[in-house]
N, C-alpha and C positions, 0 to 999 in steps of 0.2 A: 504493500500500500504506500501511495505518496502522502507523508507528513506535513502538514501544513505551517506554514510560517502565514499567515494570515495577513500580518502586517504586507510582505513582501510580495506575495505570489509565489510561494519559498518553495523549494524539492526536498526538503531536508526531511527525511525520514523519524518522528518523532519517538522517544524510547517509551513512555507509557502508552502508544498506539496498539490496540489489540488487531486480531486476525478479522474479527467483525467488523471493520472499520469499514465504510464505503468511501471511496475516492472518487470525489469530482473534478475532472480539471475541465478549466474556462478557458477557450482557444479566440482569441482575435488574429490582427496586424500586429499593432505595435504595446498589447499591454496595458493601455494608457485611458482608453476611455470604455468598449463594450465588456472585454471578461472582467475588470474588474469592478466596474460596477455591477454584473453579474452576482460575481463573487460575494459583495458586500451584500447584497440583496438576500441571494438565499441564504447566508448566513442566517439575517434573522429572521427569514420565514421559516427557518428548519426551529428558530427555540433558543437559537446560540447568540452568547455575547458579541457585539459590531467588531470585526478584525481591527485592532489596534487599539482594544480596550483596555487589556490587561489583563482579560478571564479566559480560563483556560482549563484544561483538565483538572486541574489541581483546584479551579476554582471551586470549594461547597457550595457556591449559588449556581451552579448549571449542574443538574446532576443528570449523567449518562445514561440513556437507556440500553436493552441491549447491542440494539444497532445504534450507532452513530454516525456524523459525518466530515470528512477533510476537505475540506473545499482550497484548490487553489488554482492558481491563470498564470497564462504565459502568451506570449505572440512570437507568431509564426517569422515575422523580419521586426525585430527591435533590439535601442542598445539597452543592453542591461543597467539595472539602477536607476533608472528613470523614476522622476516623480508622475503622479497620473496627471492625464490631462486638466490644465484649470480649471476647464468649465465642467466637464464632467467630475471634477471632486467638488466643482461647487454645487453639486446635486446632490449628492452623496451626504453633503453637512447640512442641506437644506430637510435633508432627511432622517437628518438625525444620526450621521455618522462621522467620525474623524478619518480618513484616508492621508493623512499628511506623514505619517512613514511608511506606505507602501511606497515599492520599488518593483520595476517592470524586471521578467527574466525574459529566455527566453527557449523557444519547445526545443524540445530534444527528442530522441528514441525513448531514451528510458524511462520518461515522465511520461510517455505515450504509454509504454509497455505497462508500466505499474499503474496505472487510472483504471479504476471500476467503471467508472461512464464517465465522456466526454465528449462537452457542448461548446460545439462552435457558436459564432458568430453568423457566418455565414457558409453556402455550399461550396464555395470557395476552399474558405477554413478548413473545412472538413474532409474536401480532396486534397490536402496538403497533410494534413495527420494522415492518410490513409496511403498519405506516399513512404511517410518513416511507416507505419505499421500498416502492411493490407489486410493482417489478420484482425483489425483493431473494428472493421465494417459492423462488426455486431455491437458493436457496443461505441459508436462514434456519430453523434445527431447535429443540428443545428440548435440552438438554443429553442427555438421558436418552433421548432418541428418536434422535439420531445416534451412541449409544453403541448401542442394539439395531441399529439398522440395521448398523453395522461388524458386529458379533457374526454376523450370520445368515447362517446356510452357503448358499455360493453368492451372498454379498450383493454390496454395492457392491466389497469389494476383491478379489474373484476376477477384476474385468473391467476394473479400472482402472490404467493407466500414469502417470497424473498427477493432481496435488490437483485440477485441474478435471474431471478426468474422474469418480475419485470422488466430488464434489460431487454433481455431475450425476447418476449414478447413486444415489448415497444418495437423490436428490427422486425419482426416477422410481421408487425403492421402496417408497416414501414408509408405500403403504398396507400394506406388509407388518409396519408393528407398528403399526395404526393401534387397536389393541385393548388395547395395554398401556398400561401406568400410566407416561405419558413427563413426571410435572411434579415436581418439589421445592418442597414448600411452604416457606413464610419461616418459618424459625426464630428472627426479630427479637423480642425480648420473652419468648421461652419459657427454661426450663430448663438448665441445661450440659448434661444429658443428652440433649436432642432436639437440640441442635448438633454435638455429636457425634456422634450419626445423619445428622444431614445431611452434616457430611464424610467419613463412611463413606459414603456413596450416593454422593456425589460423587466420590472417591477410586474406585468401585469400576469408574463410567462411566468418566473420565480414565485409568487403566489401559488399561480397552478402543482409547480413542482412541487414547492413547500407545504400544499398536503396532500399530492399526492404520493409522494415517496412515503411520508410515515404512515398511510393509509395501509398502502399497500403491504407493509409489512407487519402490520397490524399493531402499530403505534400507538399511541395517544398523542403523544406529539414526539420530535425529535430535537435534536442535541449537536449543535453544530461545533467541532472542534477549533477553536480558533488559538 
């Protein structure tokens, strides 16, 4: 499993990380404005402390259910260490989060290899992870396209008992939204106000994820590790 550095968009493999752990990794361009506002998102739609709060496994106010989750982002061409984009952290505090120490990385094989499930950005994104990993198809979506998929009655979580189960069935539904509009353009260089559209779109996906994952695995709610 990839261990989250939350603050960073980190790879660093956490030592009190169990084997349950679910790994999300958030794939853009450059790190800087779509996965990691992603990231901060389902953070606390999952239950968990905002990345860069200071709470953490050790924290006794988040207490872990059996499944949990590591959420962390990377981009496909960026330099490392970057701070996020202005205006998309200025969403992010508008929303009630600090972003001001994360720092962009950037995708690798083995941060592809090690993710439970991983959301792109765009179809793009997604044919770029599936160039370091082809075996990674089953488990490799667009952000917006595993957010329809949870939605659709009778979809992946009517049939699934576990994060792999639902994985698996979210790809074998694959083609059931293969008609909608599943990409988030880059908001890098545009307006405060089309950045603010993008974290509304993304806020609106992350919600869906954020009960449907603990749904599905028969949660009450879930426990984001940050």
């Amino acid at each position: 499993m990839v261990g989250l550095q939350g603050t960073q968009g980190g790879a660093g493999r956490d030592t009190q990380a169990t084997e349950d752990a679910i790994s999300i990794l958030f794939v853009c361009t450059g790190n800087l404005c779509r996965s990691p506002t992603a990231q901060f998102l389902l953070a606390t739609e999952l239950g968990g402390p905002h990345p860069g709060s200071g709470a953490g496994l050790t924290d006794s106010r988040h207490q872990l259910p059996a499944h949990y989750y590591q959420l962390s982002s990377c981009g496909t061409r960026t330099v490392p260490g970057l701070p996020m984009d202005e205006l998309s952290a200025a969403e992010l505090r508008r929303r009630g989060h600090d972003p001001s120490d994360f720092r962009s990385t950037q995708l690798t094989e083995s941060r592809v290899a090690a993710a439970d499930l991983i959301l792109t950005a765009t179809r793009s994104h997604r044919s770029l992870v599936l160039e370091r990993e082809p075996r990674g198809l089953g488990r490799t979506f667009t952000m917006l396209e595993f957010a329809a998929l949870l939605n659709q009655p009778g979809g992946p979580r009517a049939e699934s008992t576990s994060a792999a189960d639902l994985i698996r069935s979210a790809a074998a539904q694959r083609w059931r939204v293969s008609g909608s509009e599943i990409d988030v353009p880059d908001p890098r260089g545009q307006p405060a106000a089309v950045h603010r559209a993008t974290a509304d779109q993304l806020q609106e996906a992350m919600s869906v994820i954020g009960v449907g994952l603990p749904r599905a695995l028969g949660e009450a709610s879930g426990r984001a590790v940050t």
